[in-house]
N, C-alpha and C positions, 0 to 999 in steps of 0.2 A: 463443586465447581468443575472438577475435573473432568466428571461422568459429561457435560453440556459441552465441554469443551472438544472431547471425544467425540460426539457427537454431531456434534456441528463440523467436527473436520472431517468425518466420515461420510455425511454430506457432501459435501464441498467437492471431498478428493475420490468417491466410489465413480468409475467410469460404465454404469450400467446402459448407458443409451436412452431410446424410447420412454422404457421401464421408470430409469431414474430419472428423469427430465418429468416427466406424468408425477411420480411419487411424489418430487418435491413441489412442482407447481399443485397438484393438489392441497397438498401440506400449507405453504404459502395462502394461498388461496383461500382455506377454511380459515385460518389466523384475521385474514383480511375482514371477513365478514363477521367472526367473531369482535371482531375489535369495534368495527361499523354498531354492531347491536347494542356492543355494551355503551360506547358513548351516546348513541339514541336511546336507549333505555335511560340513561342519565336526564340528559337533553330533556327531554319530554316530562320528568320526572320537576323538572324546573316550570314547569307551567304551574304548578300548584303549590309549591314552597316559595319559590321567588320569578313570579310572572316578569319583571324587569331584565334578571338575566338570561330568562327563555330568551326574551326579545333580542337580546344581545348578539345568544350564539344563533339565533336565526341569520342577523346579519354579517357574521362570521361565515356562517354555511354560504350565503349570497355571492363570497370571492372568488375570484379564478381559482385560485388555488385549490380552495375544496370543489368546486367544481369539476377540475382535473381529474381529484380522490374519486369523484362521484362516478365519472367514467369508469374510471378503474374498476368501483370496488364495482360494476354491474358486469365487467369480465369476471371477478372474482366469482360472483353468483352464477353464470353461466359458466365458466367451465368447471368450479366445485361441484354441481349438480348436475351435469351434464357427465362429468369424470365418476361420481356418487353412482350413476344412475348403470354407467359398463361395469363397474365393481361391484355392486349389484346382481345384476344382471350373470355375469361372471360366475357368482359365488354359489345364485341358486340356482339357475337352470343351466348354466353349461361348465361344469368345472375343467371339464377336461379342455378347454381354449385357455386354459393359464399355462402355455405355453410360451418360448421368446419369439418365435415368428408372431403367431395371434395377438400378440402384446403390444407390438411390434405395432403391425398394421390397426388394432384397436386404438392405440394410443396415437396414433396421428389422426383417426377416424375423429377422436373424441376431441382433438383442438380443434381439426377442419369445423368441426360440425359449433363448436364454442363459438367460434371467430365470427362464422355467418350469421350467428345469432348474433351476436355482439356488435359488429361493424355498423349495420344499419342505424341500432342504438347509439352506437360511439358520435355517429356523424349528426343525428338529430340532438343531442345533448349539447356536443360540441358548436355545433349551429346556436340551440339557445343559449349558450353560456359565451358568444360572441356577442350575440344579437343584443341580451339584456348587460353586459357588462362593458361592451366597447360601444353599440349601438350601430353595428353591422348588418348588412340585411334588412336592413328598413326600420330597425327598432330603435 
C-alpha cells in the first residue's frame, strides 16, 4: 500500500510541465476506456444470461449522467490514441525528438489536435443528449 501511495504522490507533486500533464492525462485516459470496455464487455454479456437486466442498464445508459460519461470517455478515446499514436511515432522513427522542447511542442500539438477531434463530437452528442432527455431542439 505504501508502494501506491508513493506513487500517486509522485504524481500529484512531480512539477515536469508538458511532459507530466501528457504522461498523466495519458495514463488517465487509457484507465477511462479500459474501465468503459470492461463494463461493456459485462453489459452485453447480459443480453444472453439475463435479457431483462441488459434492458435495465440500457436504460441506465439512457441518463444524463452517463451521457455526460459518454462525452468524456470519446475524449478519453481521442486523445489516448491520438497521444499512443506521437509515442509511437516517437519511439520508431524519430528517437532523437525525445527531447523537453520537442515534447514540449508535441504534447500541446497532440491536445490541440485531440480537442478538434473531440469538440465537434462533444457538441453533437451533447445536442442529442438534450434533445432526447430534456426534449430540446425540437425533440
Amino acid at each position: 500500500m505504501s508502494n501506491l501511495k508513493t506513487t500517486l504522490a509522485g504524481y500529484i507533486t512531480y512539477r515536469g510541465r508538458e511532459g507530466h500533464w501528457s504522461f498523466l492525462l495519458h495514463r488517465i485516459t487509457g484507465l477511462g476506456v479500459v474501465l468503459f470496455l470492461t463494463i461493456h464487455i459485462i453489459d452485453i454479456a447480459f443480453v444472453y444470461f439475463n435479457p431483462d437486466l441488459f434492458m435495465k442498464a440500457i436504460e441506465i445508459y439512457r441518463s444524463t449522467l452517463f451521457g455526460i460519461g459518454e462525452i468524456f470517455l470519446v475524449f478519453c478515446v481521442f486523445y489516448h490514441g491520438v497521444n499512443g499514436l506521437r509515442i509511437a511515432y516517437l519511439d520508431l522513427f524519430k528517437p532523437q525528438g525525445w527531447h523537453v522542447e520537442s515534447q514540449r511542442r508535441s504534447a500541446r500539438w497532440t491536445l490541440t489536435i485531440a480537442l478538434i477531434l473531440w469538440l465537434p463530437s462533444a457538441f453533437w452528442m451533447l445536442r442529442n443528449l438534450l434533445m432526447h432527455n430534456y426534449g430540446l431542439f425540437g425533440g
